[in-house]
C-alpha positions in Angstrom: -21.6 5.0 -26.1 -18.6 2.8 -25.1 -17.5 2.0 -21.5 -14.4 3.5 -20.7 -11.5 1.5 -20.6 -9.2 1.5 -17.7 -5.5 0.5 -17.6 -4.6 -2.9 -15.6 -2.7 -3.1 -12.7 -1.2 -5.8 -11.1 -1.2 -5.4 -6.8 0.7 -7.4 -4.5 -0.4 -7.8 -1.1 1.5 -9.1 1.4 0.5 -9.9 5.2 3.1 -10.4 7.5 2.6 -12.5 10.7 4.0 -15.0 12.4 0.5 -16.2 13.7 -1.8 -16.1 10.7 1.2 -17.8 8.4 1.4 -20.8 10.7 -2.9 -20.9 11.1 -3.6 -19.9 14.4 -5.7 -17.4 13.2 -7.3 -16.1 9.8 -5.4 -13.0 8.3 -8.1 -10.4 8.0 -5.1 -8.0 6.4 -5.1 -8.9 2.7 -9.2 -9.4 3.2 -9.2 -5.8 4.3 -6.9 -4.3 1.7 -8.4 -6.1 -1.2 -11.7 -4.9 0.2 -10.6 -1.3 0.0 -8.9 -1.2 -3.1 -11.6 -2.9 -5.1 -14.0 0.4 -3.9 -11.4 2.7 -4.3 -10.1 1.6 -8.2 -11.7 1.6 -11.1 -9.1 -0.1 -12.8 -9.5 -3.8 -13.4 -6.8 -5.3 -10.7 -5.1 -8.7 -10.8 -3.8 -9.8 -7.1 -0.6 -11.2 -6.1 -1.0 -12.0 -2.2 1.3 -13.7 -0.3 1.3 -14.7 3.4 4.5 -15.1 5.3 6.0 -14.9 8.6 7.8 -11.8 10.4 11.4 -13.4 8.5 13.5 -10.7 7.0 14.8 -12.9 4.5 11.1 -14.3 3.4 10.0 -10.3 3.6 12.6 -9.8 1.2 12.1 -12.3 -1.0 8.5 -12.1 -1.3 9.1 -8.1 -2.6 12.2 -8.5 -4.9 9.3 -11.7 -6.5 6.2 -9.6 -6.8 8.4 -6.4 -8.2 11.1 -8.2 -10.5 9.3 -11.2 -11.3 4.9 -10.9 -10.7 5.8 -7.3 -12.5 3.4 -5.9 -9.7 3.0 -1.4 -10.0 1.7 -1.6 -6.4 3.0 -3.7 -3.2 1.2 -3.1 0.0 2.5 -4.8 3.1 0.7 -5.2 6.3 2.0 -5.8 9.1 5.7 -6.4 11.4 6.4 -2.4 11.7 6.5 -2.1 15.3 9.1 -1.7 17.7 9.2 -5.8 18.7 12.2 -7.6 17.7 9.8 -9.5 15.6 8.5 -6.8 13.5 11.0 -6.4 11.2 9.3 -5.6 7.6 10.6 -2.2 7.3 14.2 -3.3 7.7 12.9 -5.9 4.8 11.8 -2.8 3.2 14.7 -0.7 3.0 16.7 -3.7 1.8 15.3 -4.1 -1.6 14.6 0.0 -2.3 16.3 1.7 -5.3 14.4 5.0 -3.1 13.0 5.8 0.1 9.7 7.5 -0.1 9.8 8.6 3.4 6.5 11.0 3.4 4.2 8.2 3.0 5.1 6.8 6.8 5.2 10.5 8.0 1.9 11.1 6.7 0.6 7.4 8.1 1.6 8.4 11.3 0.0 11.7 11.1 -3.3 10.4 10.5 -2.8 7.4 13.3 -2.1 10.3 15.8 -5.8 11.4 15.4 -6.8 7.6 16.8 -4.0 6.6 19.2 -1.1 8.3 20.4 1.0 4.9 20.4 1.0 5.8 16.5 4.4 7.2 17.0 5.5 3.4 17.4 4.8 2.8 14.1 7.8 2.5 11.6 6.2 2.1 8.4 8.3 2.7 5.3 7.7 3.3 1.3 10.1 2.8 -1.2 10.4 2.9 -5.0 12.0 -0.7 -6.5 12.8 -0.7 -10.2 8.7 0.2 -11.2 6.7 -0.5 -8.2 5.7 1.5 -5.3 6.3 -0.1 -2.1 4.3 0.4 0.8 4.0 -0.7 4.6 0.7 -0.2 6.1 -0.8 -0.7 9.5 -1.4 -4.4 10.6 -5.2 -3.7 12.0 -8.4 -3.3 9.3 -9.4 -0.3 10.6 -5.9 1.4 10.6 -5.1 0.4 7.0 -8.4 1.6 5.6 -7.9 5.2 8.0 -4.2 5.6 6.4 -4.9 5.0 3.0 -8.4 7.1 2.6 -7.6 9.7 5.4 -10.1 11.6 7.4 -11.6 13.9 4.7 -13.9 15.4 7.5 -11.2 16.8 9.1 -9.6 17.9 5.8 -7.0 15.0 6.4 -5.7 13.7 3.0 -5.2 10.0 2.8 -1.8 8.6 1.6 -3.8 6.8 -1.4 -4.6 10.2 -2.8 -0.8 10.6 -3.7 -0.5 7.1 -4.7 -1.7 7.6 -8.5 0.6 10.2 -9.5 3.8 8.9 -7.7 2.9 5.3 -10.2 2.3 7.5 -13.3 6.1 9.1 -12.6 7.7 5.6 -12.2 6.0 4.5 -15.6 3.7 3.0 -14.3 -0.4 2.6 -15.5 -3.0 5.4 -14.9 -5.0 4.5 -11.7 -8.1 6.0 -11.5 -9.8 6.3 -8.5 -13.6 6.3 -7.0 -13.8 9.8 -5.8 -16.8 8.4 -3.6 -14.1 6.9 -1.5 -10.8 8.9 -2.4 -10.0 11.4 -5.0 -6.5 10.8 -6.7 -4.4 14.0 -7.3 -2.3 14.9 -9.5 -1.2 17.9 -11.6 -3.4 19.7 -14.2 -0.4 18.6 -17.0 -1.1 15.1 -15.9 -4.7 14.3 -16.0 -5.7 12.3 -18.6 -8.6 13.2 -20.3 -12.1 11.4 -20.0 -12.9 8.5 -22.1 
């Protein structure tokens, strides 16, 4: 019997910080998110990662390269979504959306509320560009992995388990998911059929 064969998708990961960028620490962001995603797909990934400091322009840039010109399907930010004057990677964000996916940072800081009640700070974002989802996570390890895999304990869903579907309706490849670490969902109509 054959392996199944699963669709490729390209991921960018970006890390925003002013610190890391210039070396006076190690990022532990795009560690932590390629960490997570390699236990949570099944899909063989190819990474686009870039490191760059809390600069809307650079912010910009660095999305409009890994969704017009990398061709990335995914591009997860961490970092710069406070309320400093610094943090500015939602306002980055917004700039290069064709849509605003805006339950993606409700339901992030819904599932932050169960840690810290400074998750109201947060002003992550999620928009759709051309045929990439776009999303701003938490800038900690521990947050990013808590928002994207939820608290299924507590019958908290994760945003990641939403992630799959929203891809497939931007024409995008079919992610499957580990459902050890989080089960995608989508519609009866849209499952694919085992392989």
């Amino acid at each position: 019997m054959s392996e199944p064969s699963f669709d490729a998708v390209r991921i960018g990961l970006v890390s925003v910080s002013d610190r890391a960028s210039s070396g006076v620490y190690e990022d532990k962001g795009i560690p932590a998110l390629q960490e997570w995603l390699q236990r949570a797909l099944r899909n063989p990934i190819a990474w686009e990662t870039r490191l760059i400091p809390d600069e809307q322009p650079q912010i910009e840039a660095a999305l409009r390269g890994l969704v017009d010109e990398a061709r990335c399907d995914l591009v997860l930010t961490t970092g710069g979504t406070g309320p400093t004057k610094r943090d500015v990677t939602p306002e980055a964000t917004l700039a290069v959306a064709d849509k605003v996916m805006p339950g993606f940072g409700e339901q992030m800081r819904q599932i932050s509320l169960n840690f810290v009640p400074t998750a109201i700070l947060s002003r992550q974002v999620a928009v759709i560009r051309g045929n990439a989802l776009v999303i701003n996570l938490p800038g900690q390890p521990k947050s990013i992995a808590e928002t994207l895999q939820g608290l299924p304990e507590r019958g908290v869903h994760g945003i990641f388990a939403a992630v799959p579907y929203c891809i497939d309706l931007i024409g995008g490849p079919y992610l499957e998911t580990d459902e050890a670490v989080i089960k995608a969902w989508r519609p009866k109509n849209a499952v694919r059929p085992a392989r």
